[in-house]
C-alpha positions as CSV (number, residue, x, y, z in Angstrom):
1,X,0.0,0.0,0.0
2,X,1.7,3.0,-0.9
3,X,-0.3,6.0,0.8
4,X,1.9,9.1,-0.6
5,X,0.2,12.2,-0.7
6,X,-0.8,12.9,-4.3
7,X,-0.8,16.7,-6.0
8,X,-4.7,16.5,-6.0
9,X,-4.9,15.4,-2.6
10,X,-2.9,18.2,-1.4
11,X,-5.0,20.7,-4.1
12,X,-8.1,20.0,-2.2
13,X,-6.4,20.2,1.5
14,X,-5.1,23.4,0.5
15,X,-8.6,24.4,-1.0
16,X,-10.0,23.6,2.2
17,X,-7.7,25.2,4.0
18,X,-7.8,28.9,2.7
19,X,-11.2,28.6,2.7
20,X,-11.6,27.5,6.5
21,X,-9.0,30.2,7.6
22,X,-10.6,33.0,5.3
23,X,-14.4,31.9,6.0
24,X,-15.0,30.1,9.2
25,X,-11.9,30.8,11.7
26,X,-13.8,34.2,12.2
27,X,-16.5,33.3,13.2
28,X,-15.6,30.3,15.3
29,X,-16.5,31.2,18.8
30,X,-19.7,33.5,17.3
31,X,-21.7,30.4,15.9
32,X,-20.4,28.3,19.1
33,X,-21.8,30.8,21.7
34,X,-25.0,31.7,19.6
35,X,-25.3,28.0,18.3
36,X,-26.3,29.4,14.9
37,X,-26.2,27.1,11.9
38,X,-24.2,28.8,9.3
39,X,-26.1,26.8,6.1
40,X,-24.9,29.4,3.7
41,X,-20.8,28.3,4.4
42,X,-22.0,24.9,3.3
43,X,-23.3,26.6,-0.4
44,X,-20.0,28.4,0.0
45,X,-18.4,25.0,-0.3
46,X,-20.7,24.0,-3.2
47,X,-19.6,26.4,-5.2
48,X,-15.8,24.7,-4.7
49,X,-16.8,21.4,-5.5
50,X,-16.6,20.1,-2.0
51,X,-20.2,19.4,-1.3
52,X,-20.5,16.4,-3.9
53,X,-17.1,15.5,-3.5
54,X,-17.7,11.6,-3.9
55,X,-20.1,12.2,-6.7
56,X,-19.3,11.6,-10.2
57,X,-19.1,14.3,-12.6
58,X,-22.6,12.8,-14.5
59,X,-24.7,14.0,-11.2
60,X,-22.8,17.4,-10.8
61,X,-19.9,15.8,-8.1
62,X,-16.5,16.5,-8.3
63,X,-15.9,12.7,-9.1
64,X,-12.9,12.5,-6.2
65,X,-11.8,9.8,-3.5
66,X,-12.1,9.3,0.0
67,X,-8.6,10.2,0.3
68,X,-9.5,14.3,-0.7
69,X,-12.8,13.6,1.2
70,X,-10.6,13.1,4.2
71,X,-8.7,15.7,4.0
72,X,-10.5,18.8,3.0
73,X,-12.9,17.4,6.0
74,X,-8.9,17.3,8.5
75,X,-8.4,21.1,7.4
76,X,-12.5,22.2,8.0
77,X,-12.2,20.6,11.3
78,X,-8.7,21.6,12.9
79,X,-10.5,25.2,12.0
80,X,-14.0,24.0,13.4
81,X,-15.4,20.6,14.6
82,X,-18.8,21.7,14.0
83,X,-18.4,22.5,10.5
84,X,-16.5,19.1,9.7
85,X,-19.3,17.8,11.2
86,X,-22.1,19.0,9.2
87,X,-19.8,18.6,5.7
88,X,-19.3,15.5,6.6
89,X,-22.8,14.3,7.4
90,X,-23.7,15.6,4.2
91,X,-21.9,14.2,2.2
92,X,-21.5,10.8,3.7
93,X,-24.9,10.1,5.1
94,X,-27.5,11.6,2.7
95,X,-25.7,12.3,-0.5
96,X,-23.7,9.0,0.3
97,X,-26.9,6.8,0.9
98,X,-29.0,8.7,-2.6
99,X,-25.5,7.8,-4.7
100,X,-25.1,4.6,-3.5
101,X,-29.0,2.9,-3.1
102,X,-30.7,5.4,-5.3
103,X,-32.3,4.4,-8.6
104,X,-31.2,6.7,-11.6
105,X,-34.6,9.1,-11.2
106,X,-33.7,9.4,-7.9
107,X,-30.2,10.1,-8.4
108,X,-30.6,12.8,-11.1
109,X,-33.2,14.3,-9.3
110,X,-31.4,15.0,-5.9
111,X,-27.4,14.6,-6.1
112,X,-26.8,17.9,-8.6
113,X,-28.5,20.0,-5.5
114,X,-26.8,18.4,-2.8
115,X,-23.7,18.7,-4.8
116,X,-24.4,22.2,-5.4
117,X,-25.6,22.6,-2.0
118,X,-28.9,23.8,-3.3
119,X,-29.9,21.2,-1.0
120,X,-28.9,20.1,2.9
121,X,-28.9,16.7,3.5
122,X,-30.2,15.3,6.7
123,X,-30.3,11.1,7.4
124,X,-32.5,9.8,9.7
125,X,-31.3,6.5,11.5
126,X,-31.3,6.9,15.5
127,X,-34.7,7.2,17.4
128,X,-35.4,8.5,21.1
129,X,-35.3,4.9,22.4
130,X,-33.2,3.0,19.8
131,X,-29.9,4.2,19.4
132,X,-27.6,1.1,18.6
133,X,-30.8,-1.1,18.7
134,X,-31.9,-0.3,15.2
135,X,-34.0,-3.5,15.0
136,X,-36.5,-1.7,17.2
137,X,-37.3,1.0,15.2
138,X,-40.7,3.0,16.4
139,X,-40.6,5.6,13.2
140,X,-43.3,2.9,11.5
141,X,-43.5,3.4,7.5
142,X,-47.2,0.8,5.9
143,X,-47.9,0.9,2.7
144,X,-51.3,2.6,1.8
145,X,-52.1,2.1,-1.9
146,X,-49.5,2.9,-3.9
147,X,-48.2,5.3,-0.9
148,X,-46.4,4.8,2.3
149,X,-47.4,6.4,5.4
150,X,-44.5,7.7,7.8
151,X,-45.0,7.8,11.5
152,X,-42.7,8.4,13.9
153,X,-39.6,10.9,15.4
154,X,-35.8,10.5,14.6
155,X,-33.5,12.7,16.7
156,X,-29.9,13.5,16.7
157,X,-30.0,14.4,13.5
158,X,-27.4,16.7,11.8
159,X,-29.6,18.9,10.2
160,X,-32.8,17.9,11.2
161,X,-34.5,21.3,10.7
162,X,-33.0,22.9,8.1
163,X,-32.0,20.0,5.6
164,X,-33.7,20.1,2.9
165,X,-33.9,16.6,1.9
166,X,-33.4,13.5,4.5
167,X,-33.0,10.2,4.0
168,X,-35.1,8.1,6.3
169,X,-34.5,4.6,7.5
170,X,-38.1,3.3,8.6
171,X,-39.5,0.4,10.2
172,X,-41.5,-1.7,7.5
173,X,-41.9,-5.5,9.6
174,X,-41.8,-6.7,13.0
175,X,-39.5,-5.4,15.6
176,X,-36.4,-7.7,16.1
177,X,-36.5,-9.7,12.9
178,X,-34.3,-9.4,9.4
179,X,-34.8,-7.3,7.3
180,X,-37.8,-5.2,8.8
181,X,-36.8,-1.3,8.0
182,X,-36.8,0.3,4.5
183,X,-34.9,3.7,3.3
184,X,-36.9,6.6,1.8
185,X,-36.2,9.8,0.9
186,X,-38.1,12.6,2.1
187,X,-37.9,16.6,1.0
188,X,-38.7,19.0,3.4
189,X,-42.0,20.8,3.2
190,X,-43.7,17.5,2.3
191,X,-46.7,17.6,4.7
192,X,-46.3,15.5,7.9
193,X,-43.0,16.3,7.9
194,X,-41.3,18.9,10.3
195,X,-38.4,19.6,12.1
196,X,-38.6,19.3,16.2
197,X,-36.4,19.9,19.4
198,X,-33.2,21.4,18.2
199,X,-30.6,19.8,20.9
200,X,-28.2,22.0,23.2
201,X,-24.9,20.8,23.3
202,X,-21.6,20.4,24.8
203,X,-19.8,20.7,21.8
204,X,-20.2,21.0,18.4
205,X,-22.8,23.9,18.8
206,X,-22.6,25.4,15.6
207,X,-23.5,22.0,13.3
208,X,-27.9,21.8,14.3
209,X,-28.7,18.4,15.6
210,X,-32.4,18.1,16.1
211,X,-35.4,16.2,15.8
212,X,-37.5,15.0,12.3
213,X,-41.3,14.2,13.1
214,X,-43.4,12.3,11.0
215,X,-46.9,12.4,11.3
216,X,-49.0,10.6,9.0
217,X,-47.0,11.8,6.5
218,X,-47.4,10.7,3.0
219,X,-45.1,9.7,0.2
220,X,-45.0,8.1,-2.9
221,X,-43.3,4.4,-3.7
222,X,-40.9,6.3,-5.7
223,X,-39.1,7.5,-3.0
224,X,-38.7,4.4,-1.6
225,X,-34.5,3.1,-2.2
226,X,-34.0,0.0,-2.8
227,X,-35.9,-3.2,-2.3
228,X,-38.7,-3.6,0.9
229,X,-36.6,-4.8,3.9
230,X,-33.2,-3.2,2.6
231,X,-33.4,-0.4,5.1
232,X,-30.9,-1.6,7.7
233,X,-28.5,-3.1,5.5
234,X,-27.9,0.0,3.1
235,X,-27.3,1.9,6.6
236,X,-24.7,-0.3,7.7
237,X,-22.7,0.2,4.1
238,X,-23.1,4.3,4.4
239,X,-21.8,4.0,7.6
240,X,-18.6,2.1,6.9
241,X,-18.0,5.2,4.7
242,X,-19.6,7.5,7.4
243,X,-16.7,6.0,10.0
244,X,-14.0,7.2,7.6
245,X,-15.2,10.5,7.7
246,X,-15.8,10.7,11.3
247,X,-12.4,9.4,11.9
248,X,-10.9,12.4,9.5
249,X,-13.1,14.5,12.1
250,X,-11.4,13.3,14.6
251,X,-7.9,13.6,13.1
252,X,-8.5,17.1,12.3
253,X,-9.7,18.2,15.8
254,X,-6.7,16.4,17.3
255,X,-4.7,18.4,14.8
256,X,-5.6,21.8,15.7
257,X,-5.4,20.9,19.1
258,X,-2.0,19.5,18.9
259,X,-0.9,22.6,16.0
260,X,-2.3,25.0,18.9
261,X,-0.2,23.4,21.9
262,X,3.1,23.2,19.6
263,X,3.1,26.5,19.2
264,X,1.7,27.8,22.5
265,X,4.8,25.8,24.2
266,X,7.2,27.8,22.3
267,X,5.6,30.8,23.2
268,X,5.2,30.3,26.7
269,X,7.9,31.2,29.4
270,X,8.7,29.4,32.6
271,X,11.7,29.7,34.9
272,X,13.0,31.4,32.1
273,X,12.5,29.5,29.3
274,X,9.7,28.1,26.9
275,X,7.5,25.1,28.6
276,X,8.2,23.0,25.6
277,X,11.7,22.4,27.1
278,X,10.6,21.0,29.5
279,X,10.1,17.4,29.4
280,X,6.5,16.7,31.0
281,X,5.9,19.3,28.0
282,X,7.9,17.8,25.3
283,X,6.5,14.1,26.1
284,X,3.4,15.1,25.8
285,X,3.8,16.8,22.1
286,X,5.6,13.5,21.4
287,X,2.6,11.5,22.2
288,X,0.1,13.7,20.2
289,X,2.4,13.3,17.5
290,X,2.7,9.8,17.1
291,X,-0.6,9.5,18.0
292,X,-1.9,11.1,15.0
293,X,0.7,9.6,12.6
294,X,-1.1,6.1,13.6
295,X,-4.5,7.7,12.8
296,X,-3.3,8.8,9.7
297,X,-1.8,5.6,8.5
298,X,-5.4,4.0,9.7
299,X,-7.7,6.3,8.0
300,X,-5.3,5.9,4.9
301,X,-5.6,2.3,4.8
302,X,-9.4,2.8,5.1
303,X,-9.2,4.9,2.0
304,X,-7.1,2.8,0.3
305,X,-9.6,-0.1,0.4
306,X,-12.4,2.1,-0.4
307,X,-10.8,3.6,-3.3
308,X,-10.2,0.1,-4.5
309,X,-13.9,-0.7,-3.7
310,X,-13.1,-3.2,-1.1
311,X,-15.0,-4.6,2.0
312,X,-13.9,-1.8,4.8
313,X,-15.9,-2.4,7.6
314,X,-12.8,-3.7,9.8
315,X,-10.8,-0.8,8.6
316,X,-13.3,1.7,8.9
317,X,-14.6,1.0,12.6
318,X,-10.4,0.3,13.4
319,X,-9.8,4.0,12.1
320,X,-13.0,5.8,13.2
321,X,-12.7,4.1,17.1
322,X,-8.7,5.1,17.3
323,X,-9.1,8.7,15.4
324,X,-12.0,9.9,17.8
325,X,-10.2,8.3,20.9
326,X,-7.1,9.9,19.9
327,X,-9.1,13.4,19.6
328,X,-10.1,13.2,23.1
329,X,-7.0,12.3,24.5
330,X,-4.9,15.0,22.6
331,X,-7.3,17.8,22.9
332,X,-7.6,16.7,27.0
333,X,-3.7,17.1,27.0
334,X,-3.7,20.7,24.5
335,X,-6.1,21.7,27.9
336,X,-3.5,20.8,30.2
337,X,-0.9,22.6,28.4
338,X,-2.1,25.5,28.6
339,X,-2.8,25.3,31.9
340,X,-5.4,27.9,33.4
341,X,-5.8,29.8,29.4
342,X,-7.1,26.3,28.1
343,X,-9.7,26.6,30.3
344,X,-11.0,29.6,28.9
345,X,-12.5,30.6,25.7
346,X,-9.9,33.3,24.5
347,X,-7.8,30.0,23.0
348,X,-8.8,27.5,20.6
349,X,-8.2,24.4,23.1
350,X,-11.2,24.3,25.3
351,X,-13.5,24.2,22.2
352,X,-11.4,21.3,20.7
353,X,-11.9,19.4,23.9
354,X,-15.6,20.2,23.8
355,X,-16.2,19.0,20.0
356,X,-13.5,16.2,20.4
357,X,-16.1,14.0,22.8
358,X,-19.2,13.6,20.2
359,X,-16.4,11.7,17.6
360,X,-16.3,9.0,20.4
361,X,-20.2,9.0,19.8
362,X,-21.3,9.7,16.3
363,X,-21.9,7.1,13.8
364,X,-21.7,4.3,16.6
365,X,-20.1,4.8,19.6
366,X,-16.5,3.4,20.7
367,X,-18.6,0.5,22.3
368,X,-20.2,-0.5,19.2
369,X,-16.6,-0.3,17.5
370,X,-15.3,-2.9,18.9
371,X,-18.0,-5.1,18.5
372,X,-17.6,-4.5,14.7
373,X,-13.9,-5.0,14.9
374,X,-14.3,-8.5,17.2
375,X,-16.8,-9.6,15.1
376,X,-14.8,-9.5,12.0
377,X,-11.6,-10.6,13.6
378,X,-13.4,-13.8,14.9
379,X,-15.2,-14.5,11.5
């Protein structure tokens, strides 16, 4: 595997890159306070190409590979977590689920406006009382003619207000057996559709998590994806590509946390001389930076396979359980670092370690993988 940063790669991460300093890093600690939901930096992005970064060029994407996926999310989120975030979920959960499971009406009919970012994708999977036990479902989706009727919440959902399409996984058999949930998608102002609770947050304040409620809400068969009962697994395979890009959210957080404490070392003086000589300092620098040179390699390997249109469920859970681990840890010690000023909101760190916590939770929790990594070890 050779994993040497390509010219396009590093086009896109500089993209990225000039765009977070000039666009977001401004406004970082405005949207985090106020919680406000900057949609239009997300059209911003469109109009680069990043929103329908996966996409192929047919559908109005930018035809790319996980590996510039990755790293234009890194250089969003060492700016801001929260904006990471909600690129991310767009592109990997609803745009992600449309290219992969959609027929080709359904396809040319939403992936040119969530490329463009005309559209803000939303994906509805986790419930009030089923997180990981997706088998148990309560959002309920019977067929009624040539309709289905959607009933039912959804919450903790990036975008759950002001997406303008969502892709919903529903319940469609019995609780507890295979195959009982079906994906549909869903645009907003369809009626019995609405946006509820919008949560507040520890971190990540700026990216809107919130409820979807469906009551009796109507849509046709043609917004169904896939076959009846196909629901649950189609959400398990955007998800292995969902991990990768939470993992990259991970890595970049841990990145401007680390970037942050490298520099604020230098700069600040102890017994007459800068902190990063000293060694409980220094060890801790070298830590963060090996550290993230082994989420790197992880998330690259992740890529790699996914690239070559591989099975990556191993990889993906390895990378997206070490990467958002990692985050915590390093931002936790950027904190410590700066001693009393990481505590504070007039540096970078404290929001780091805020944002750094939901990576760990995201897109299935540490728990859950390591229950995907046993289980495919032990196959």
């Amino acid at each position: 595997m050779d994993f040497a940063i390509n010219e396009l790669t590093l086009q896109v991460a500089e993209t990225a890159k000039k765009f977070a300093e000039q666009y977001i890093r401004p406004h970082v600690m405005e949207w985090d306070e106020t919680q406000e939901f900057p949609a239009y930096i997300l059209r911003e992005l469109g109009t680069l190409g990043l929103m329908g970064i996966l996409v192929p060029a047919r559908y109005g994407g930018s035809g790319l590979s996980y590996f510039e996926y990755s790293a234009a999310i890194q250089e969003i989120a060492k700016v801001c977590g929260s904006i990471g975030l909600s690129y991310a979920a767009h592109n990997s959960l609803c745009t992600g689920h449309i290219l992969s499971f959609g027929n080709e009406e359904q396809k040319n009919k939403y992936l040119p406006k969530l490329c463009s970012a005309e559209y803000i994708g939303a994906w509805g999977l986790t419930e009030p009382n089923t997180g990981s036990d997706a088998g148990n479902m309560r959002c309920i989706a019977q067929k009624d003619g040539e309709d289905w009727l959607i009933n039912g919440t959804k919450n903790w959902i990036t975008h759950g207000k002001s997406g303008d399409v969502a892709v919903v996984i529903c319940r469609t058999g019995e609780p507890h057996t295979r195959d009982n949930s079906t994906s549909f998608i869903v645009e907003r102002g369809t009626k019995g559709f609405k946006g509820g609770k919008k949560e507040n947050k520890l971190g990540m304040r700026a990216s809107e998590t919130a409820e979807m409620i469906f009551d009796n809400c109507r849509i046709p068969d043609s917004a169904r994806m896939g076959d009846v009962g196909d629901g649950f697994k189609q959400a398990m395979k955007v998800l292995d590509g969902g991990r990768i890009s939470i993992a990259a959210l991970g890595l970049g957080i841990a990145k401007g946390a680390y970037l942050a404490s490298l520099q604020y070392s230098k700069e600040r003086h102890q017994f007459g001389k800068p902190i990063s000589d000293f060694q409980a300092i220094s060890f801790k620098l070298a830590d963060m930076a090996t550290e993230i040179k082994a989420a790197e390699l992880l998330i690259d390997q992740a890529c790699d396979l996914k690239a070559k249109h591989q099975n990556v469920t191993k990889e993906a859970a390895m990378a997206k359980y070490y990467a958002s681990e990692i985050a915590v840890k390093i931002a936790t010690d950027a904190v410590q670092i700066f001693g009393g000023y990481g505590y504070t909101k007039d540096y970078p760190v404290e929001k780091f370690y805020r944002d750094s916590k939901l990576c760990t939770i995201g897109e299935g929790t540490s728990e859950i993988q390591k229950i995907v990594i046993a289980r495919e070890v032990l196959k």
